[in-house]
mmCIF file as gemmi writes it, N, C-alpha and C atoms, coordinates in Angstrom:
data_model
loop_
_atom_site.group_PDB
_atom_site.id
_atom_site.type_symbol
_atom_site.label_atom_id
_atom_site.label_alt_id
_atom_site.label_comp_id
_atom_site.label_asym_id
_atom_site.label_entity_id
_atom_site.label_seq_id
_atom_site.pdbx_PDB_ins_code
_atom_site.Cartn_x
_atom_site.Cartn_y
_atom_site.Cartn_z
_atom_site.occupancy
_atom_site.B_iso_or_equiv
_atom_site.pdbx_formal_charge
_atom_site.auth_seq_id
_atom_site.auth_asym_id
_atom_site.pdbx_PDB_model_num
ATOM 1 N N . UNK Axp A 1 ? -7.731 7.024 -6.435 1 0 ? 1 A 1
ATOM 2 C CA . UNK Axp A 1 ? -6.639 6.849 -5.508 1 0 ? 1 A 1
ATOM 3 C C . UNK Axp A 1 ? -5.27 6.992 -6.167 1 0 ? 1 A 1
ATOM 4 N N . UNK Axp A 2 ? -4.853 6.883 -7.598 1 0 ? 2 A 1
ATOM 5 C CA . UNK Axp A 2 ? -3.867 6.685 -8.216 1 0 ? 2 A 1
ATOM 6 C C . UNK Axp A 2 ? -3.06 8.06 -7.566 1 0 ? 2 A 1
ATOM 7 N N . UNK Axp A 3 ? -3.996 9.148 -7.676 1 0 ? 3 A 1
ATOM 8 C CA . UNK Axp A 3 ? -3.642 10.713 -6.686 1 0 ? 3 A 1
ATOM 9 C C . UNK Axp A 3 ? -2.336 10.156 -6.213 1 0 ? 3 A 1
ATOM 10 N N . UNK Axp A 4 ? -2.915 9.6 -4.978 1 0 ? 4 A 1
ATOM 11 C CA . UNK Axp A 4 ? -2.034 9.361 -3.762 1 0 ? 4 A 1
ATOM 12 C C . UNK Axp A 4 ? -1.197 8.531 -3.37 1 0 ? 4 A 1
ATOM 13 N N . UNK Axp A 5 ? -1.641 7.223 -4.178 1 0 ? 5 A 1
ATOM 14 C CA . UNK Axp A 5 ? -0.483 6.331 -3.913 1 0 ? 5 A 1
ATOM 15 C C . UNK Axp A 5 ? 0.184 5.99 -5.74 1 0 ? 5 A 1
ATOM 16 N N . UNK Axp A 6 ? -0.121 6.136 -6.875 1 0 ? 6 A 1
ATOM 17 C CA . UNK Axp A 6 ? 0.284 5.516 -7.959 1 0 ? 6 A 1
ATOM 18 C C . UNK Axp A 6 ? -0.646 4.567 -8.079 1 0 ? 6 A 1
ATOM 19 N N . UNK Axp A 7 ? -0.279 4.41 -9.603 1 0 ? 7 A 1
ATOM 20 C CA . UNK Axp A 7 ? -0.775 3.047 -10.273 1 0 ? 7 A 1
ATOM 21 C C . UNK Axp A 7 ? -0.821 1.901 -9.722 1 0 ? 7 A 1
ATOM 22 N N . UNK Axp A 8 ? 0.536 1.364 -9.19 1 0 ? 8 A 1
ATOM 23 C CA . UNK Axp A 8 ? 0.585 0.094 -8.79 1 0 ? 8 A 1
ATOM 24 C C . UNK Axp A 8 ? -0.125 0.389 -7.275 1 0 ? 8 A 1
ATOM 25 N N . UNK Axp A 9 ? 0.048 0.922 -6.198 1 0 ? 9 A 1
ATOM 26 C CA . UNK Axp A 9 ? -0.667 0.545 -4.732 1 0 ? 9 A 1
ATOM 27 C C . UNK Axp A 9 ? -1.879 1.01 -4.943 1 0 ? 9 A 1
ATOM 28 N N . UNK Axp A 10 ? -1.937 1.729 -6.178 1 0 ? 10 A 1
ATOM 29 C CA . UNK Axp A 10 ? -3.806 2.675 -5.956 1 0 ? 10 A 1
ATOM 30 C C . UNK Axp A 10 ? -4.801 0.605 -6.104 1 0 ? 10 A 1
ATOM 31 N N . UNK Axp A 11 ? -4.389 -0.172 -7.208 1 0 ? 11 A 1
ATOM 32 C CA . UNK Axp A 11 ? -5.039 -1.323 -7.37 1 0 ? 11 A 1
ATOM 33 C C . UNK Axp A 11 ? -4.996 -2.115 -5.624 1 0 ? 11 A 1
ATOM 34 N N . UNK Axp A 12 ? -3.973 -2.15 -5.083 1 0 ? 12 A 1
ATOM 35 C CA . UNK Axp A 12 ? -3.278 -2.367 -4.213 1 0 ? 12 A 1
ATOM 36 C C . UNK Axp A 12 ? -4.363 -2.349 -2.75 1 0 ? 12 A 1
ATOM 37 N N . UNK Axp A 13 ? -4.766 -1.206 -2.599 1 0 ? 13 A 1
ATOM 38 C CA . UNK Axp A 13 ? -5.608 -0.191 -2.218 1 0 ? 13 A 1
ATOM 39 C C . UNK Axp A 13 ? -6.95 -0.604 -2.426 1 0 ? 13 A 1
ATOM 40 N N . UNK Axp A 14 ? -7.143 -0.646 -3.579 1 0 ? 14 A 1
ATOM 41 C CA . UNK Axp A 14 ? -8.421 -0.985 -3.604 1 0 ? 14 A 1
ATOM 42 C C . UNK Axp A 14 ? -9.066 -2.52 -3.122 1 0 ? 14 A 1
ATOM 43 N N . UNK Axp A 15 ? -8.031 -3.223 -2.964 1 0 ? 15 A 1
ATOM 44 C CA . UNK Axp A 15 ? -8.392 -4.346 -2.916 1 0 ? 15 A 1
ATOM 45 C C . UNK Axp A 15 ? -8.116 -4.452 -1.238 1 0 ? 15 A 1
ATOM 46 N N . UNK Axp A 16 ? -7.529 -3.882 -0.753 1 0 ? 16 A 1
ATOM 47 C CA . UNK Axp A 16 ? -7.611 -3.677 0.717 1 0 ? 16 A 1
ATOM 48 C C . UNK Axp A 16 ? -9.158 -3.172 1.13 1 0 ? 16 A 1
ATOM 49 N N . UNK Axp A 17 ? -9.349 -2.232 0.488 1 0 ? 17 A 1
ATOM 50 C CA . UNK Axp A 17 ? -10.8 -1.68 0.78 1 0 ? 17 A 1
ATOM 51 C C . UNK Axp A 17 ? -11.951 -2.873 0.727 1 0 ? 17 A 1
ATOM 52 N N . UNK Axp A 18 ? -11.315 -3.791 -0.222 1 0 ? 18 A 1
ATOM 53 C CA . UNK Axp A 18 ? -12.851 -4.689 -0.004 1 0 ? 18 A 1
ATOM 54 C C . UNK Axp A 18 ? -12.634 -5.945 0.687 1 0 ? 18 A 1
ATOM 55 N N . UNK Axp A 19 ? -11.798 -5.931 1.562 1 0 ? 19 A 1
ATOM 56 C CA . UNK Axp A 19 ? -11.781 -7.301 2.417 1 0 ? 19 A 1
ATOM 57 C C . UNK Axp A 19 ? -11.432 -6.628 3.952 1 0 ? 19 A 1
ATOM 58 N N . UNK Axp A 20 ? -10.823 -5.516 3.904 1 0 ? 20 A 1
ATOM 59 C CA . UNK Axp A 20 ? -10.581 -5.117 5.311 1 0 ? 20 A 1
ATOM 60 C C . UNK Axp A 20 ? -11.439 -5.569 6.49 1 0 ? 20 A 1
ATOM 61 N N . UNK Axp A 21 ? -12.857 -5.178 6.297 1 0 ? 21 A 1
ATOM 62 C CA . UNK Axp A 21 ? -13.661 -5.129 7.188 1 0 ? 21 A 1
ATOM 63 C C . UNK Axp A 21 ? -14.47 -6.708 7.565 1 0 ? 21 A 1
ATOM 64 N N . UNK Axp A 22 ? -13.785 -7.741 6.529 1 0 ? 22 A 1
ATOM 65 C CA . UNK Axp A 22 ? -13.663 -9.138 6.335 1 0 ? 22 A 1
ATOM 66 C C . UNK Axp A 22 ? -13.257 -9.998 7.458 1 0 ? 22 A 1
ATOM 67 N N . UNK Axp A 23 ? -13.511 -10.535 8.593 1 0 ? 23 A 1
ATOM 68 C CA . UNK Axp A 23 ? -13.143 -11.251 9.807 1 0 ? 23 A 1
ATOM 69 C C . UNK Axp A 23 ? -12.18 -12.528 8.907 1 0 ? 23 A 1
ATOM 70 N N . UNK Axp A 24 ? -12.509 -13.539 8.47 1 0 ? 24 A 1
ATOM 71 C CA . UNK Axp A 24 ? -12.311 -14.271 7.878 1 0 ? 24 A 1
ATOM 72 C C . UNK Axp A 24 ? -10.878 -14.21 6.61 1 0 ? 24 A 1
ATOM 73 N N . UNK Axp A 25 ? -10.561 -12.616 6.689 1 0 ? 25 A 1
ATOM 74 C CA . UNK Axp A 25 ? -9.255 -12.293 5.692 1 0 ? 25 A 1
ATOM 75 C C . UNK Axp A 25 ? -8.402 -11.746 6.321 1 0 ? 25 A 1
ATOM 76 N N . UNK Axp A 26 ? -8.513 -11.468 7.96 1 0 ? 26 A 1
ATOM 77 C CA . UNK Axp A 26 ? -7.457 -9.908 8.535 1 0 ? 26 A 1
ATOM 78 C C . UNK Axp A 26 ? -6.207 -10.653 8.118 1 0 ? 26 A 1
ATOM 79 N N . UNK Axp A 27 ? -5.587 -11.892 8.106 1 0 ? 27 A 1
ATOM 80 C CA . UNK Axp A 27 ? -4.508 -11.954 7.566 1 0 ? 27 A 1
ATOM 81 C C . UNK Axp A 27 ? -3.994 -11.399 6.136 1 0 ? 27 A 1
ATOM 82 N N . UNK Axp A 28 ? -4.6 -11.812 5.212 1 0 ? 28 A 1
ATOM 83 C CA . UNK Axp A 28 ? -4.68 -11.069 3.943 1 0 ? 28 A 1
ATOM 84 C C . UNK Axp A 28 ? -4.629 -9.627 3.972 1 0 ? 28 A 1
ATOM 85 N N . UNK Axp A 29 ? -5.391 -8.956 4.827 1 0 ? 29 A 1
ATOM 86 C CA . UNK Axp A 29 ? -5.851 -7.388 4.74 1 0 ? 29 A 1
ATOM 87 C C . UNK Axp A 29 ? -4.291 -7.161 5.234 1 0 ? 29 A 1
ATOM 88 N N . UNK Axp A 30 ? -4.328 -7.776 6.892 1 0 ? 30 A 1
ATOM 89 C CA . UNK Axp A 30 ? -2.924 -7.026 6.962 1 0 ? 30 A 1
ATOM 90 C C . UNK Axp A 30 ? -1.705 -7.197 5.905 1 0 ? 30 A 1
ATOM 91 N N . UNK Axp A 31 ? -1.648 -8.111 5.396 1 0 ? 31 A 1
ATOM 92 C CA . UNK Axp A 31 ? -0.165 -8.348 4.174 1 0 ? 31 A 1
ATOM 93 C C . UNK Axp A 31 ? -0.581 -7.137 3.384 1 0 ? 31 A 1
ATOM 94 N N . UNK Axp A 32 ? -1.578 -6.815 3.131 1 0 ? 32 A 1
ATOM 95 C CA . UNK Axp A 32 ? -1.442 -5.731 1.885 1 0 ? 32 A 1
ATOM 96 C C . UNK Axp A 32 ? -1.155 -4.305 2.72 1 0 ? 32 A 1
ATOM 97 N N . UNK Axp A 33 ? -1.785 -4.603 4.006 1 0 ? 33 A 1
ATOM 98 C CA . UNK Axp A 33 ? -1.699 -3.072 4.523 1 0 ? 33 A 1
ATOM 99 C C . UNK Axp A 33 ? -0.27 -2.803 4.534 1 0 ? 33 A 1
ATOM 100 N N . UNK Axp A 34 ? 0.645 -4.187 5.135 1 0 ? 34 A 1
ATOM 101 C CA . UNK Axp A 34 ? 2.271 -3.907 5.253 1 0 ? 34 A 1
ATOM 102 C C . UNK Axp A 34 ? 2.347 -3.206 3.658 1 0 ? 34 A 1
ATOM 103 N N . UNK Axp A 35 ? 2.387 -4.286 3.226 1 0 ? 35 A 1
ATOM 104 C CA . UNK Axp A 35 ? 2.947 -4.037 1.884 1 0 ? 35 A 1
ATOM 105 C C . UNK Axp A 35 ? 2.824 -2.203 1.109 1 0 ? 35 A 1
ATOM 106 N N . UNK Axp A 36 ? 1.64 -1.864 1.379 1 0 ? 36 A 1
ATOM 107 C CA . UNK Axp A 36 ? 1.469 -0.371 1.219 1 0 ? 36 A 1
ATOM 108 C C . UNK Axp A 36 ? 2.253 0.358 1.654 1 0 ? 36 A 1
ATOM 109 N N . UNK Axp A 37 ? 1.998 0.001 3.318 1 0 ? 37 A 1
ATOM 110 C CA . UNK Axp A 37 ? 2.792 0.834 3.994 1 0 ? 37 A 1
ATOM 111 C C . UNK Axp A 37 ? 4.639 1.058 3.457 1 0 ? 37 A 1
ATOM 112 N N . UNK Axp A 38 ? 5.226 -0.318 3.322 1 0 ? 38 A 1
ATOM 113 C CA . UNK Axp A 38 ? 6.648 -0.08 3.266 1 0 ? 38 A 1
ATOM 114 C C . UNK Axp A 38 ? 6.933 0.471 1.913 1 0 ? 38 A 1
ATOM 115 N N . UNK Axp A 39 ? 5.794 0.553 0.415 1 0 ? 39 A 1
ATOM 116 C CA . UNK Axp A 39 ? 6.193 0.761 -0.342 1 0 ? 39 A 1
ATOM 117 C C . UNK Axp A 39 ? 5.757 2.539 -0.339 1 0 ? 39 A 1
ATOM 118 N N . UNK Axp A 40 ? 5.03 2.811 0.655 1 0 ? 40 A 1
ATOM 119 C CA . UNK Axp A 40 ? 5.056 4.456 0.733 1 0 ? 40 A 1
ATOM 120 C C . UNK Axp A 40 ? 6.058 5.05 1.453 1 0 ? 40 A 1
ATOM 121 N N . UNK Axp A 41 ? 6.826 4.153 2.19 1 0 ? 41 A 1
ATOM 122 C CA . UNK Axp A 41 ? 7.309 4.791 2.876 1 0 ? 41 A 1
ATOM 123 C C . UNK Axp A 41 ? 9.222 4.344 3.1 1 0 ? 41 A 1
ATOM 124 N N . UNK Axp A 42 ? 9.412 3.45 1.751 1 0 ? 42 A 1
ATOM 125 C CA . UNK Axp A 42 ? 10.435 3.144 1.453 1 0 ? 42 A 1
ATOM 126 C C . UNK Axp A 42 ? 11.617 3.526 1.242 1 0 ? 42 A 1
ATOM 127 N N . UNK Axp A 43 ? 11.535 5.07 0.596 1 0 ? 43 A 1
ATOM 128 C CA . UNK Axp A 43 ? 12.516 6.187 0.487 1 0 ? 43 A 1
ATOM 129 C C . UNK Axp A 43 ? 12.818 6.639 1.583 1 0 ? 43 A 1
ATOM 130 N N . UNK Axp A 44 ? 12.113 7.012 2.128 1 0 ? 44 A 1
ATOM 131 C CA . UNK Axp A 44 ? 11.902 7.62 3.343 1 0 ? 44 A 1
ATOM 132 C C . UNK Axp A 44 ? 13.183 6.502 4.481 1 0 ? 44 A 1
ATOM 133 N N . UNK Axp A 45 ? 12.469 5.236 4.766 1 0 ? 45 A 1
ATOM 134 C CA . UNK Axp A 45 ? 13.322 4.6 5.386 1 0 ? 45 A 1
ATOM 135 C C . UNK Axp A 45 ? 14.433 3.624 4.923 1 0 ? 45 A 1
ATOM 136 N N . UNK Axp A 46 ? 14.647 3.339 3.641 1 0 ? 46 A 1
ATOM 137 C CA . UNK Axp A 46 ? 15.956 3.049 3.592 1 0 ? 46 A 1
ATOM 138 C C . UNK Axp A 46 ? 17.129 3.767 2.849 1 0 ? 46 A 1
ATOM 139 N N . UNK Axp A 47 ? 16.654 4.883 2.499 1 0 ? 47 A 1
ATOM 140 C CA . UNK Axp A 47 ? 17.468 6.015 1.919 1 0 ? 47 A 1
ATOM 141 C C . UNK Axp A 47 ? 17.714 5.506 1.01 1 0 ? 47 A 1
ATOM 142 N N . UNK Axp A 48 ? 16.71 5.26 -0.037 1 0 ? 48 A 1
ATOM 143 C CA . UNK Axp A 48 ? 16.942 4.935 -1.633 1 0 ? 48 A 1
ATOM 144 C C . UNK Axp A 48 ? 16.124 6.111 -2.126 1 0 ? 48 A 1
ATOM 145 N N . UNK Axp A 49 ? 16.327 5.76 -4.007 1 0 ? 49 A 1
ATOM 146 C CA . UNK Axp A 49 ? 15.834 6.741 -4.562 1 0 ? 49 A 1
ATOM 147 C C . UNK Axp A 49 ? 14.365 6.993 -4.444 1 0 ? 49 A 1
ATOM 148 N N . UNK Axp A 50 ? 13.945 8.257 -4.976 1 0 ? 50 A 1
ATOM 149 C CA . UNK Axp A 50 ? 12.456 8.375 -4.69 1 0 ? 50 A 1
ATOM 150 C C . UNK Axp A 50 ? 11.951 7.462 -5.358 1 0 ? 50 A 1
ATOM 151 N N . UNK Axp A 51 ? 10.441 6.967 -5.084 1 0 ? 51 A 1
ATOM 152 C CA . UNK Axp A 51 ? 9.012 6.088 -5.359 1 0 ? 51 A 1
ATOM 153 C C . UNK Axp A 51 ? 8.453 6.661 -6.234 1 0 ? 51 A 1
ATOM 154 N N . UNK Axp A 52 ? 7.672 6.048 -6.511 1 0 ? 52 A 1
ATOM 155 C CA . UNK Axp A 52 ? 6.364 6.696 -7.619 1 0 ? 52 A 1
ATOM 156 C C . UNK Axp A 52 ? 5.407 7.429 -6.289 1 0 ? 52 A 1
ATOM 157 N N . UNK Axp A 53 ? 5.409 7.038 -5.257 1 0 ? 53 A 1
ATOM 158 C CA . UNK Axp A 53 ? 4.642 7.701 -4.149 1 0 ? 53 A 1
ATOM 159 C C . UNK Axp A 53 ? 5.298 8.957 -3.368 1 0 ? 53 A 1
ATOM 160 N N . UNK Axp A 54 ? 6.499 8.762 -3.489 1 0 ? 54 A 1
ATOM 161 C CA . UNK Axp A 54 ? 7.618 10.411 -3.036 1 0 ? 54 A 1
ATOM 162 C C . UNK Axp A 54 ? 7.122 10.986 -4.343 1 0 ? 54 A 1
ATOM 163 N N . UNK Axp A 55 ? 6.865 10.841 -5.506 1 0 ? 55 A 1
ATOM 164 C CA . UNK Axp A 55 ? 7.013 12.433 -6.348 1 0 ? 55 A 1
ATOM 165 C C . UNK Axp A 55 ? 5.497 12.475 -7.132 1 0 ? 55 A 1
């Protein structure tokens, strides 16, 4: 996964993968899903410099 998201969210990522489907964690799952999400898509929406995930 490092591919696609970097070092830091690829771990990130993975650990989403093993509780997602977890009834008992969707709170947990979702904090990481945010957390992915805003750090892929951070440049993008607050017009800062590029991410390790922009380049």
């Amino acid at each position: 996964m490092m591919k696609y998201f970097g070092e830091g969210l690829s771990e990130e990522h993975k650990a989403l993968n093993q509780i997602i489907r977890k009834k008992q964690r969707t709170e947990e799952a979702k904090k990481i899903f945010l957390d992915i999400h805003k750090q892929l898509h951070l440049w993008n929406i607050k017009e800062r410099e590029e991410n390790e995930a922009d380049r």
